[in-house]
C-alpha positions as CSV (number, residue, x, y, z in Angstrom):
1,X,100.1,91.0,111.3
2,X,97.4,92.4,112.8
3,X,96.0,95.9,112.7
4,X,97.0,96.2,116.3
5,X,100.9,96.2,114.9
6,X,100.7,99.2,113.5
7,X,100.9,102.8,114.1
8,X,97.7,104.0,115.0
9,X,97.7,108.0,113.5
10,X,97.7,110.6,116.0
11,X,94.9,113.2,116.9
12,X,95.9,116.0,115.5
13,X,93.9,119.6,115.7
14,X,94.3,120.7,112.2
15,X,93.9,124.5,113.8
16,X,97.2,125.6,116.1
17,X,95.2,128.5,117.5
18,X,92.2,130.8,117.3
19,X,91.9,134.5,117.7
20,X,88.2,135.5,117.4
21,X,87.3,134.3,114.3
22,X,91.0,134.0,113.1
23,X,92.4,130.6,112.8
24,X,96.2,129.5,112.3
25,X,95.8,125.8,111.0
26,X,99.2,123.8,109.9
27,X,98.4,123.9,106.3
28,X,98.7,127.3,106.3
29,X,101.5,127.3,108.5
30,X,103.2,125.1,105.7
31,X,103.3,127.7,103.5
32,X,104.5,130.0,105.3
33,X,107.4,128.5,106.1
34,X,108.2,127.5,102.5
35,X,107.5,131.2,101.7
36,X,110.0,132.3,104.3
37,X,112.6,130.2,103.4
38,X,112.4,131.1,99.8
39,X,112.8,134.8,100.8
40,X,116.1,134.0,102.8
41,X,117.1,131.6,100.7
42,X,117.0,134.3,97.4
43,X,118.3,137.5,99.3
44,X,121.6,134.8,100.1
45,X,122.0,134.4,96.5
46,X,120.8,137.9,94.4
47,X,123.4,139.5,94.2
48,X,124.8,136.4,91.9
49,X,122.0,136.9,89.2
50,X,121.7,141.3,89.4
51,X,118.9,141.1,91.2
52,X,117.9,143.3,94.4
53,X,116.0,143.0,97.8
54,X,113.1,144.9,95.7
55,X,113.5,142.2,93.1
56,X,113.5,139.4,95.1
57,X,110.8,140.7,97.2
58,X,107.9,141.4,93.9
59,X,109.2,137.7,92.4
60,X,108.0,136.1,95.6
61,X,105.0,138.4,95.6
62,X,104.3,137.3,92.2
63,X,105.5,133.7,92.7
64,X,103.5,133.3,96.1
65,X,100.2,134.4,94.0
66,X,100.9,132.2,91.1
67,X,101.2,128.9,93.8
68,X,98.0,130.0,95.3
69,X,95.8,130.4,91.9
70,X,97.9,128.3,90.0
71,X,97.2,125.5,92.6
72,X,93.7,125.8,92.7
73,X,92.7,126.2,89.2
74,X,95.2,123.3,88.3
75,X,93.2,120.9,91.2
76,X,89.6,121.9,89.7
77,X,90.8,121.5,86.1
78,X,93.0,118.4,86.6
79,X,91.4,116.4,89.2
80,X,87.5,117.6,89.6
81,X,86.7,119.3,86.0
82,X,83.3,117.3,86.0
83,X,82.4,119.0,89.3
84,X,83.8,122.0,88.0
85,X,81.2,121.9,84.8
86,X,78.2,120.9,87.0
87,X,79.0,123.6,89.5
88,X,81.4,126.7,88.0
89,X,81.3,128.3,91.7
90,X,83.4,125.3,92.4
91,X,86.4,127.0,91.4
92,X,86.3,129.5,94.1
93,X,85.4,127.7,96.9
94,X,88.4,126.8,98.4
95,X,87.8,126.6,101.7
96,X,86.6,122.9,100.8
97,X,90.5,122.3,100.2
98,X,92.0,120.9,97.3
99,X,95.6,122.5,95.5
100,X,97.7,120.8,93.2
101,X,101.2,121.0,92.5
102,X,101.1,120.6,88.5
103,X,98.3,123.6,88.8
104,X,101.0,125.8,91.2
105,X,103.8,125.2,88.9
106,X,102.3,126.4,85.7
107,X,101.3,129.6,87.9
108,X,104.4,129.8,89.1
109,X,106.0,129.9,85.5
110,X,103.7,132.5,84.6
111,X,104.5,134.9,87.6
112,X,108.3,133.9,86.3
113,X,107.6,135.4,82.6
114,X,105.8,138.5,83.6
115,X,109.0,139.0,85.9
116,X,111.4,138.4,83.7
117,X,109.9,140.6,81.0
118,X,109.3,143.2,83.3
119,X,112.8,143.6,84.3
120,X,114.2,142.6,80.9
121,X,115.4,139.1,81.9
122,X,115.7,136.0,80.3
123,X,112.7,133.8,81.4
124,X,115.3,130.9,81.8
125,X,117.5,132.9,84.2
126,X,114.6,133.8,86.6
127,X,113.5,130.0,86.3
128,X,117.7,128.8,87.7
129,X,117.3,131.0,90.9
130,X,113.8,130.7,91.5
131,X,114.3,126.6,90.8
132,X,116.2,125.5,94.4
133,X,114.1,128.2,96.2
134,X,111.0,125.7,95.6
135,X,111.8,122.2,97.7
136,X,111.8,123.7,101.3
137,X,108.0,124.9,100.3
138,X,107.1,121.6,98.9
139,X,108.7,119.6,101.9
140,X,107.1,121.8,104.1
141,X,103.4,121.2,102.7
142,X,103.9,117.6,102.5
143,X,104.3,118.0,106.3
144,X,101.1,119.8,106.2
145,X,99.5,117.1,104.4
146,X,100.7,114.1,106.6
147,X,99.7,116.8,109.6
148,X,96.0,117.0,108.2
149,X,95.7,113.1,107.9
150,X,95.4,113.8,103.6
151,X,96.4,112.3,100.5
152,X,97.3,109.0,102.4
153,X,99.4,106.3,100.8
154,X,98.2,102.7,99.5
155,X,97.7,99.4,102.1
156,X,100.2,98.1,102.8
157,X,101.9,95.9,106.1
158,X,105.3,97.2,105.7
159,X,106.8,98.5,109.7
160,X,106.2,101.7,109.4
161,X,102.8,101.6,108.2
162,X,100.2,103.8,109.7
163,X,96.1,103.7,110.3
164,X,95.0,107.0,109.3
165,X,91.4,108.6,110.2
166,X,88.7,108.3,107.4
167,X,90.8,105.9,105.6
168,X,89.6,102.7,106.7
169,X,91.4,100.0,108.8
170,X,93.9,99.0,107.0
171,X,97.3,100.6,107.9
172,X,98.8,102.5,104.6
173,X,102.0,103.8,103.4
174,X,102.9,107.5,104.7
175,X,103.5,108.3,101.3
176,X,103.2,112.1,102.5
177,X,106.6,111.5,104.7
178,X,108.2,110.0,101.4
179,X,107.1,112.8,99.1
180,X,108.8,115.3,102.3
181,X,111.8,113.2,102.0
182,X,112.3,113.1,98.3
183,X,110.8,116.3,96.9
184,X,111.6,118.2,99.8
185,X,115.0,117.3,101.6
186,X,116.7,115.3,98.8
187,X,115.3,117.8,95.3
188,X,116.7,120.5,98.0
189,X,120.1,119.4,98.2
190,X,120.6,118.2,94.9
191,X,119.3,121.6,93.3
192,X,121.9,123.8,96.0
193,X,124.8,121.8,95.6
194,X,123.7,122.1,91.3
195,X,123.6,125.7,91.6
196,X,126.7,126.3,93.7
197,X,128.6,126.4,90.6
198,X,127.9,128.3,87.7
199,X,125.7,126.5,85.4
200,X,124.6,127.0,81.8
201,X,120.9,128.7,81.6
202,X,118.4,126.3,82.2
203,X,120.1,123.5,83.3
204,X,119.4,124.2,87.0
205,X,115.3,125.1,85.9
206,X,115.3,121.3,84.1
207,X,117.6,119.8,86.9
208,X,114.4,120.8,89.0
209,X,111.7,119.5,86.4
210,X,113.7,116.3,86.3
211,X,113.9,115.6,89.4
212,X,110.7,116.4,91.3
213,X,109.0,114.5,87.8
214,X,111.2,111.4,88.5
215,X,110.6,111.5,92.6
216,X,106.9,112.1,92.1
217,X,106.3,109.6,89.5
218,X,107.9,106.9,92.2
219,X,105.8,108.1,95.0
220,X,102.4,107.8,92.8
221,X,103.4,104.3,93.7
222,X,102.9,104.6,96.9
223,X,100.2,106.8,97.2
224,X,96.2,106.0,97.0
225,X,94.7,107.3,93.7
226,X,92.0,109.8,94.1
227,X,89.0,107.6,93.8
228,X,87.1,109.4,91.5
229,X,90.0,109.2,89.0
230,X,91.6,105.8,89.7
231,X,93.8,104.3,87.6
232,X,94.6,105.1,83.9
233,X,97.0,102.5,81.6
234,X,99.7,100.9,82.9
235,X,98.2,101.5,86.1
236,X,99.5,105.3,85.7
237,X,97.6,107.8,88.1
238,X,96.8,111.1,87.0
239,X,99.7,112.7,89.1
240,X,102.1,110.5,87.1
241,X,100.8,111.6,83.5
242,X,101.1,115.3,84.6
243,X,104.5,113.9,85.6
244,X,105.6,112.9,82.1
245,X,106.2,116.2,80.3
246,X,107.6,117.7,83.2
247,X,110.5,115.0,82.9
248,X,110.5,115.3,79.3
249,X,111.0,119.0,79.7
250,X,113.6,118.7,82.1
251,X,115.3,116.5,80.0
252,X,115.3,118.9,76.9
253,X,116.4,121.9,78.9
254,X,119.4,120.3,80.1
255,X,120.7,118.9,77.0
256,X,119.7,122.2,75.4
257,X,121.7,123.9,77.8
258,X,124.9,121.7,77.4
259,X,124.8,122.7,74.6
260,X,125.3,126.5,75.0
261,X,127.7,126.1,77.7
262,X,127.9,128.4,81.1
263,X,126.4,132.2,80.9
264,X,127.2,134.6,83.7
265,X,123.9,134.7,84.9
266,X,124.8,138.6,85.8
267,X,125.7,139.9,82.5
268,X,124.3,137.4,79.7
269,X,127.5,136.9,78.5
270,X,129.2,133.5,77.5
């Protein structure tokens, strides 16, 4: 096949609109609807765990701000630390881009225990609701990142391959669409239809760890290693090492919590 046979990637204006000096792009966009959803999505299920509109409203506040600094310090430290000790300032520019999921999650746990001890919570409760409330935000920024023509996927000649800008001619895997697929739609379902029932604490937080680790680790497959990073052993990139604990985790907090069998999330009790 010839480069002619495949999808040639759309011109996309990364902005929506401008006000003044006020610009909406997609990206941001992205997050917003993930942030939305999350609200909805937790004021449909609060009154399962004791928690109020007030409740839900300061663990999104809280949440929201963990993704955000969470993100970016995990990016610097994971994926540019040697830029980050030539040039400290680095850390605080982020209007040069760069977020990563590994570094939101770990803020995102953090928000979670300064919740749950503020309201006298078990940190493992807050993580089962806050756990399906996640997906719909990841989807959605994997949209934003196939939107912004980033974090492409590896050549390839498959059908569906696409020629992206300021990747080179050769057409690639949309390895953004099959992150949006697997850790958006599919984690998403799997986690609601989990947590439908009443579950045992911390089986639905490691059912989430689990999954996203395992879909991740498949995409990596798929999708072209930063170049400054490459490839570690076993041709492993550096999003599928941060990958292996998370499973590992999830693994060990769902045994754990088949082992203590179901808790009314409400009360505590067995």
């Amino acid at each position: 096949m010839t480069t002619q046979s495949f999808m040639q990637f759309p011109a996309i204006d990364p902005v929506i609109f401008s006000i003044g000096p006020v610009s909406l792009r997609w990206y941001g966009l992205m997050y917003l609807v993930g942030f939305i959803a999350a609200w909805w999505l937790a004021n449909r299920r609060m009154q399962r765990v004791g928690l109020s509109k007030d409740d839900v409203s300061d663990l999104l506040f809280w949440s929201f701000l963990g993704v955000i600094i969470g993100g970016r310090v995990g990016y610097v430290m994971f994926y540019q630390f040697d830029l980050f000790l030539s040039d400290p300032v680095y850390l605080f520019k982020i209007w040069t881009g760069g977020m990563s999921f590994h570094g939101g999650l770990l803020g995102v746990l953090a928000a979670m225990w300064f919740f749950a001890k503020k309201k006298g919570q078990h940190f493992l409760q807050v993580g089962d609701f806050v756990a399906p409330l996640v997906p719909i935000g990841l989807g959605a920024g994997r949209l934003g990142n196939f939107i912004n023509a980033e974090l492409w996927g590896r050549t390839t000649d498959v059908p569906w391959a696409i020629i992206f800008p300021g990747a080179g001619p050769s057409p690639r895997h949309p390895s953004q669409l099959y992150e949006f697929m697997l850790e958006g739609v599919v984690l998403f379902a799997i986690l609601w239809w989990y947590s439908s029932k009443p579950r045992a604490t911390g089986a639905i937080g490691g059912l989430f760890l689990l999954g996203y680790g395992v879909f991740r680790f498949i995409v990596e497959y798929f999708r072209e290693p930063d170049a400054h990073l490459g490839l570690y052993s076993f041709g492993l990139s550096q999003g599928q090492l941060l990958c292996v604990p998370m499973i590992l985790l999830g693994l060990w907090l769902m045994m754990s919590a088949r082992k203590r069998g179901i808790i009314n999330h409400a009360t505590g009790n067995s």
